[in-house]
Steps between C-alpha positions, in 0.01 A plus 500: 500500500665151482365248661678202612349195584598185590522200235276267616225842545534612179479143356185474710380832376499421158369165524198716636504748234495212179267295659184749673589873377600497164250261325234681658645863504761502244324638208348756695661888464604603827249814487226236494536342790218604665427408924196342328668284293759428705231387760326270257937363485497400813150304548611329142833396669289401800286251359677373186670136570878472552716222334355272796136522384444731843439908460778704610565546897388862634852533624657409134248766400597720675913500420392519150334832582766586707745465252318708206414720796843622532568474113230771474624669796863545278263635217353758701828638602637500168244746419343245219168469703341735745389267758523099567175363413507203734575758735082439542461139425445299793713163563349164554405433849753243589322229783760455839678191387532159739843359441550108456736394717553155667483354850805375702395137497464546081886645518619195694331298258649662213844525652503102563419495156785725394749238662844383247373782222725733398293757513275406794696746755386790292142482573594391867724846479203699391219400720747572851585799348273702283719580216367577218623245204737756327673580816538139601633424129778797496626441883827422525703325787659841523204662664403180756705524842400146635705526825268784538225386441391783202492580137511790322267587148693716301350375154204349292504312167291613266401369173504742183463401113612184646817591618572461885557839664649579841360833654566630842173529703210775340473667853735558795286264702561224242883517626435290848674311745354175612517317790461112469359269687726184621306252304579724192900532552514206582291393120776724345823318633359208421483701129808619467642144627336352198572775295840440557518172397323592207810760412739206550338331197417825295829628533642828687339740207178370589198764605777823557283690575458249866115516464301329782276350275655441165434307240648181377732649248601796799278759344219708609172269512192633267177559651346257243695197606413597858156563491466104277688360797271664761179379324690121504583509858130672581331247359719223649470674838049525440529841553248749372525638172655817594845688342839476610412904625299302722825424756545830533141539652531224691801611673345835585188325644665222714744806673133682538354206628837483783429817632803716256387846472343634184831796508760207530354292197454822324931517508523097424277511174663850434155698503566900481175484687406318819163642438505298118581185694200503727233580206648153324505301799182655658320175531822331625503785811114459553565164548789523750261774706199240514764165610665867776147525610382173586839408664463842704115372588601156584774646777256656628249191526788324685603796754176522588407097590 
């Protein structure tokens, strides 16, 4: 069987495999491993520090297992084991996880903040929108119909070896047609207005590829540069200390918090799984039931005066 997996996977998978299988596994004969000792794996992984000083998350954990898991599964049906040992080794129990995101009045801050940098509309972009950053990197004015109002996310960049790569979307529900709100068309033409004069200068072979967020040179931006430019603007802005992933949480929780279904945000973050989208944003929806409630209870107070 050949297996074919996308770069930026396997690049992930072996990162995974040098840094928490083999050094711990590698001199081991397959016949050995034991559910025992593969048990005794997993609590090591579990409460040995990472690079950052902290143990490893339950849900890193668990994609390690998960990804000798199904190496072992390939040994078993190649006949060179009888049965996959972790088969019987429990994974981590991974804790429901709260997502950081921000607060309206924190985006307004941050957007005043963005005003005259080059990059500024890019985190404005990603907040009204929910794009993930590799989808917002590789869209190009191709797929954005501002007359209507809409863009389409036909690609992600992704980062491998260091090398840029452009990959369609991993699932069919990563392939998505947005709809945009005024405010954010309107943050676009103003864009492509100054991206235009910004051509003029750079010449006509200038970003070919008509990216809507390029960089200076007309290339593809890195994630690196991004990400230092977020953390320059967030601090500018006061914001909390949280990642760039963070806009894409705090689009998803202001639509919540404005009444847009669970099913409709589901299609705009390109979820396969509306169900998914509620577990994340659980506290977000409890919220938004509470603030239903007490509106509900004071109509009532008022009919009833």
């Amino acid at each position: 069987m050949t297996v074919h997996l996308r770069p930026s996977t396997a690049d992930s998978y072996g990162r995974l495999v040098r840094v928490h299988i083999l050094p711990h596994l590698g001199r081991i004969e397959l016949a050995d491993l034991t559910s025992q000792l593969l048990q005794g794996w997993i609590a090591e992984l579990s409460l040995k520090p990472s690079r950052t000083g902290r143990p490893l998350s339950p849900r890193t954990v668990s994609y390690v297992r998960a990804v000798l898991r199904d190496a072992l599964a390939e040994a078993v049906r190649l006949g060179m084991i009888p049965t996959n040992p972790l088969d019987r080794v429990r994974p981590p129990k991974q804790q429901p996880k709260v997502v950081q995101s921000f607060t309206l009045e924190q985006m307004r801050d941050l957007d005043r903040m963005a005003q005259g940098l080059r990059i500024g509309p890019l985190f404005t972009f990603l907040w009204h929108t929910g794009l993930r950053i590799g989808e917002a990197i590789a869209l190009q004015w191709d797929d954005v119909d501002l007359d209507g109002a809409a863009l389409t996310v036909r690609r992600s960049l992704v980062e491998v070896a260091g090398q840029r790569v452009i990959n369609a979307p991993k699932t069919a529900a990563g392939t998505r047609e947005l709809a945009l709100m005024p405010q954010t068309a309107e943050l676009l033409r103003g864009h492509q207005a100054t991206q235009g004069v910004e051509r003029l200068v750079q010449g006509a072979s200038w970003n070919p590829e008509g990216l809507v967020f390029p960089s200076e040179v007309g290339t593809p931006l890195g994630r690196r540069n991004v990400t230092r430019a977020w953390e320059s603007l967030r601090r500018k802005a006061n914001l909390p200390p949280y990642g760039l992933h963070a806009l894409r949480h705090t689009a998803a929780s202001l639509q919540l918090q404005a009444g847009v279904g669970v099913r409709e945000i589901a299609a705009t973050l390109g979820h396969e799984n509306p169900g998914f989208t509620a577990r994340i944003y659980a506290h977000v929806l409890e919220a938004t039931k509470r603030q239903a409630a007490e509106k509900y209870s004071r109509l009532l107070e008022e009919r009833g005066e």
